[in-house]
C-alpha positions in Angstrom: 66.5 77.5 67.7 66.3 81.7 68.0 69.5 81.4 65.7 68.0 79.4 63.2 64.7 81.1 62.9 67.1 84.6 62.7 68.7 82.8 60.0 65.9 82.1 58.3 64.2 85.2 58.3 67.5 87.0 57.3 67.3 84.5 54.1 63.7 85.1 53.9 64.4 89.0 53.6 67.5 89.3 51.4 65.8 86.9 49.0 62.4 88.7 48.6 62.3 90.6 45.4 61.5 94.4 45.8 58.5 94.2 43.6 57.1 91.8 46.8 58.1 94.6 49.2 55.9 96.9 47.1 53.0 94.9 46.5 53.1 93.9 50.6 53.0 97.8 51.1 50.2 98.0 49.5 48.1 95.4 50.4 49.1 96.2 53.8 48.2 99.9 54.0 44.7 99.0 51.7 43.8 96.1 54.8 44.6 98.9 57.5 41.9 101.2 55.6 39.7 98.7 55.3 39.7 97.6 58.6 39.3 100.8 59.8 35.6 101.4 57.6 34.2 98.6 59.3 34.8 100.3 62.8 31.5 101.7 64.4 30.8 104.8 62.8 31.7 107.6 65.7 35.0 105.9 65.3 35.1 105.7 62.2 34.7 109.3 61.6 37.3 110.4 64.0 40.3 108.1 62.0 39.3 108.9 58.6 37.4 112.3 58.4 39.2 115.5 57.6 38.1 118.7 55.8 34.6 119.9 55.9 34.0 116.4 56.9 35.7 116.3 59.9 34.5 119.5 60.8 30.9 118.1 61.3 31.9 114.9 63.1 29.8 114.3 66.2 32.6 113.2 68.0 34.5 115.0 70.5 36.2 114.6 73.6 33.8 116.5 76.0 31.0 114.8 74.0 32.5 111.2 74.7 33.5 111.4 78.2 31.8 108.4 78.9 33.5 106.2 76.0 37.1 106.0 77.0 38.4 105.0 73.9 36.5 107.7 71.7 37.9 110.1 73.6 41.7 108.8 73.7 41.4 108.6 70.0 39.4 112.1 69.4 42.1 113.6 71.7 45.2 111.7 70.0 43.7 112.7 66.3 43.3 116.1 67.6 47.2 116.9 68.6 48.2 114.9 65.4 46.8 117.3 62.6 49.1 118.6 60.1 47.6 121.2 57.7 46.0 120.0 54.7 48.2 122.1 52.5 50.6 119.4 53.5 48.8 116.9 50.1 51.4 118.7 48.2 54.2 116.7 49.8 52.5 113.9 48.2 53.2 114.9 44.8 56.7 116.7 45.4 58.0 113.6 47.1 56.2 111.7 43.7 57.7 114.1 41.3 61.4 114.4 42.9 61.3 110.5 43.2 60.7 110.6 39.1 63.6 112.4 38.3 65.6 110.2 41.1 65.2 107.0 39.8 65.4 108.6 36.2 68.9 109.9 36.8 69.9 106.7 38.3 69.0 105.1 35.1 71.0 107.7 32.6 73.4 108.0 34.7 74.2 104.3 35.8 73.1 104.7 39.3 74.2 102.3 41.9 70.7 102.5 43.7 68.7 101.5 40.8 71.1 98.8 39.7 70.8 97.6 43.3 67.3 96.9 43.3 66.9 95.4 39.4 69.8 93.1 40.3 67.7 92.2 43.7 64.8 91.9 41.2 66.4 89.7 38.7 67.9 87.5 41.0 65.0 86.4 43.1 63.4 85.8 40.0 65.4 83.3 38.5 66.3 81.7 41.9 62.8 81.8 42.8 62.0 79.8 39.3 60.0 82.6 37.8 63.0 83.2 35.1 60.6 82.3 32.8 58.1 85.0 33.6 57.6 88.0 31.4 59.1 91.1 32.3 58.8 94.3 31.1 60.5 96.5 28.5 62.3 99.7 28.1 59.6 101.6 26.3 57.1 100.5 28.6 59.8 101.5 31.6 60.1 104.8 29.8 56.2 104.8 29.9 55.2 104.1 33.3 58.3 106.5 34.7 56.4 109.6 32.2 52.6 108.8 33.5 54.3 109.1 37.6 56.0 112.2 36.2 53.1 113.7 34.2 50.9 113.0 37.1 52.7 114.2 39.8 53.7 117.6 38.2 49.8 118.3 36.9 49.0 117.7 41.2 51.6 120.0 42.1 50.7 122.9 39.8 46.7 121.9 41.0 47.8 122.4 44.4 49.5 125.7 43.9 47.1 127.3 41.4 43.9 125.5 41.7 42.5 123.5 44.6 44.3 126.5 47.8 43.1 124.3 50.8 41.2 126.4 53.2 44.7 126.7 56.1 41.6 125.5 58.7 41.5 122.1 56.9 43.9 119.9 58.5 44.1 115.9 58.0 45.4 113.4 60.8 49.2 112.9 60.4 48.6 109.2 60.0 46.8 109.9 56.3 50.0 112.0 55.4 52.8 109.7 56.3 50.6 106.5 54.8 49.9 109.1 51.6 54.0 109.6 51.3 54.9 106.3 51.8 52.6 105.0 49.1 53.9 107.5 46.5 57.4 106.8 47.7 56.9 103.3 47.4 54.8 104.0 43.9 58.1 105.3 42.2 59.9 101.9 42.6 56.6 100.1 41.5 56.0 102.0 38.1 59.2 100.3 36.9 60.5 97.5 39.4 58.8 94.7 37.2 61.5 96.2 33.8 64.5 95.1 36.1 65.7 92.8 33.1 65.6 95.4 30.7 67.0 98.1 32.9 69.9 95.7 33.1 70.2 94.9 29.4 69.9 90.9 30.5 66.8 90.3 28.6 66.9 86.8 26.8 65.3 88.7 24.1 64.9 91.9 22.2 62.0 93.7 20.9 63.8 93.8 17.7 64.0 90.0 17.0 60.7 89.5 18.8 57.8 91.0 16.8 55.1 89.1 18.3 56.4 90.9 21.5 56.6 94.9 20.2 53.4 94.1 19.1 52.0 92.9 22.5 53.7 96.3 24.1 52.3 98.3 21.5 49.0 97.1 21.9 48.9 97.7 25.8 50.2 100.9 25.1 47.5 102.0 23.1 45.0 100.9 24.9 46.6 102.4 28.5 48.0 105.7 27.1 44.4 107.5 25.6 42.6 106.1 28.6 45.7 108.0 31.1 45.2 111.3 29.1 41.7 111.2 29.1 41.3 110.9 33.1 44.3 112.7 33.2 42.5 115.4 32.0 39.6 114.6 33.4 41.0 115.1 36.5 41.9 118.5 36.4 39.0 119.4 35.3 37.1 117.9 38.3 39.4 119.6 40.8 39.2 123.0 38.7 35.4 122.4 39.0 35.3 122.1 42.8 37.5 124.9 43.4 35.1 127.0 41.2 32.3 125.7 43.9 30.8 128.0 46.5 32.0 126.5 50.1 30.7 123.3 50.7 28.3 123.0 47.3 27.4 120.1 45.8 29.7 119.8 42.2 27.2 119.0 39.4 29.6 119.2 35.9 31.2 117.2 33.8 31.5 113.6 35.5 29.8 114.7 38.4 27.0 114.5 36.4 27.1 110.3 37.0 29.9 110.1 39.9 29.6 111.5 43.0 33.4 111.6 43.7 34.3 112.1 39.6 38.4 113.2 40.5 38.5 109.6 42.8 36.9 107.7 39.1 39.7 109.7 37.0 42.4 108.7 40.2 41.6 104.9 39.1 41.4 105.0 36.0 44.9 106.6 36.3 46.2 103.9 37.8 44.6 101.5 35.8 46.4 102.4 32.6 49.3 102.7 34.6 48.8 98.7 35.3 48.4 97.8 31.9 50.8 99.9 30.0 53.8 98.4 32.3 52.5 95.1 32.5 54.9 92.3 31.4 55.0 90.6 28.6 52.6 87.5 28.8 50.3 90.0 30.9 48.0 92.5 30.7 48.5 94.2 34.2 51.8 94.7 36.3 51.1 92.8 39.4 53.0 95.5 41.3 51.0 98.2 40.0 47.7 96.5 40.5 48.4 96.0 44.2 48.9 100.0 44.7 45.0 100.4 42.6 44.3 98.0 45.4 44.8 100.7 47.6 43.8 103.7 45.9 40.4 102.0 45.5 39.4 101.1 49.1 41.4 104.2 50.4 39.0 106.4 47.9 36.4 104.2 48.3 36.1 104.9 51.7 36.5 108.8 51.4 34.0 108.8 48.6 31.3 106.6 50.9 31.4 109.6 53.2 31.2 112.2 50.9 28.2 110.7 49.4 26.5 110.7 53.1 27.8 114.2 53.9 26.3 115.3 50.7 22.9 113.4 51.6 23.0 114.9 55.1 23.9 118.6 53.8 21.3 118.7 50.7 18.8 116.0 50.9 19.2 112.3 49.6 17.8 113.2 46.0 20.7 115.6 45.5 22.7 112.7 44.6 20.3 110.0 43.7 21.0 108.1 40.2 25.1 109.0 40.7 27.8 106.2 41.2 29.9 107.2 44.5 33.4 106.4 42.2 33.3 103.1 40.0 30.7 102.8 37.2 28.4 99.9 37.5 30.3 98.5 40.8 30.4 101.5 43.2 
């Protein structure tokens, strides 16, 4: 009986397509996050605050003496800081993960190949040989966004944002932060296994109806990147302009109160739709990581808003969406 479940399992897990492994990642880590926001809120604040945030948490060991579990976790956060200079790893690890799996494709890389043929052949022995997949300009495009994205971050964290060397996060948000970029790298592109292996049962060049779909998601996705790509850097260069601890009132701050978290999904939303198969308008895989980045923001950008509203009144951001227009 163990043998046969071990059996199955092994089956289970050489069979699953990457893109699955991807997607469970980040459903997985967005259901942890969200789990975590509906804790009571002095616990709440001790797994999830950091920066000036954390700084003004009520909790504390002495404080919680009398809650056991407050105070194992207040302690346990406390000796598991890491700086929170440490954000640039995020982007490094994004960036150097570009170039990776872009070298493995010029270059006929046995790691890539690995995965597309893992890719391509649950598909087809799954019965989904029949759905769309993606091409090699949109491969090209999704690889270019990461890459654009990761190197603007890096040169923001170096020459712009400078983290106060106080600030420190819990090493939980770093490792979950690397692991999602990490596991971002593969997901950009994953879905394009047929076309990275030239197996495609057609070709954009006999296939008009299809260039046209891909062109059409491309200009649609591409304008709305740049634009909160930009966007973005602008936010972060406004808040690093800011007095400590002032409230940011230009550009989109003017309607969100976390502006840089409504260009981060946005980002991510083009992302979605300029790699999405054809047939589609949004790559499953990359959909699953917006998942995430909206309930992990989401939840940061909920507690800015009441830090804000605790620090300068509740009318100081009264009339402004926390990240998502209309929604949130």
């Amino acid at each position: 009986m163990i043998h046969q479940t071990i059996d199955t399992l092994s089956h289970t897990l050489s069979t699953t397509p990457p893109s699955t492994y991807c997607q469970s990642f980040f459903l997985f880590a967005a259901s942890a996050v969200a789990a975590i926001a509906i804790l009571p809120a002095d616990l709440k604040q001790i797994l999830v605050d950091y920066g000036a945030r954390a700084s003004s948490s009520p909790s504390s060991p002495d404080k919680d003496k009398k809650n056991a579990l407050l105070s194992f976790l207040s302690t346990l956060t406390k000796y598991t800081q890491v700086p929170h200079s440490w954000f640039a790893f995020f982007y490094i690890a994004s960036l150097s993960c570009s170039f990776f799996w872009a070298g493995q494709y010029l270059l006929h890389g046995q790691a890539l190949r690995f995965i597309a043929q893992k890719e391509e052949e649950a598909r087809y022995h799954g019965g989904n040989g029949t759905r769309g997949t993606m091409d090699l300009v949109q491969v090209a495009a999704g690889w270019s966004m990461m890459a654009l994205q990761a190197l603007r971050r890096t040169y923001e964290h170096v020459f712009v944002v400078r983290p106060s060397p106080k600030s420190t996060m819990w090493v939980v948000h770093w490792v979950l932060g690397v692991g999602f970029y990490v596991a971002m790298s593969v997901g950009v592109w994953v879905e394009g296994a047929g076309a990275l292996l030239n197996n495609n049962n057609t070709t954009r060049a006999n296939n008009l109806e299809l260039e046209r779909e891909t062109m059409t998601k491309l200009a649609v996705a591409i304008p709305a990147f740049f634009y909160a790509w930009a966007n973005q850097y602008y936010s972060h260069k406004h808040l690093s302009s800011l007095r400590k601890y002032s409230l940011p009132t230009e550009g989109l701050f003017r309607w969100f109160v976390c502006a840089h978290y409504t260009c981060e999904c946005l980002l991510y939303l083009s992302m979605a739709v300029a790699t999405a198969p054809n047939g589609g308008w949004v790559n499953r895989t990359v959909v699953c990581a917006l998942v995430f980045v909206v309930v992990n923001l989401g939840v940061t950008a909920s507690g800015t808003r009441r830090w804000y509203e605790q620090k300068f009144g509740r009318g100081a951001v009264e009339g402004r969406w926390n990240m998502i227009p209309f929604v949130f």
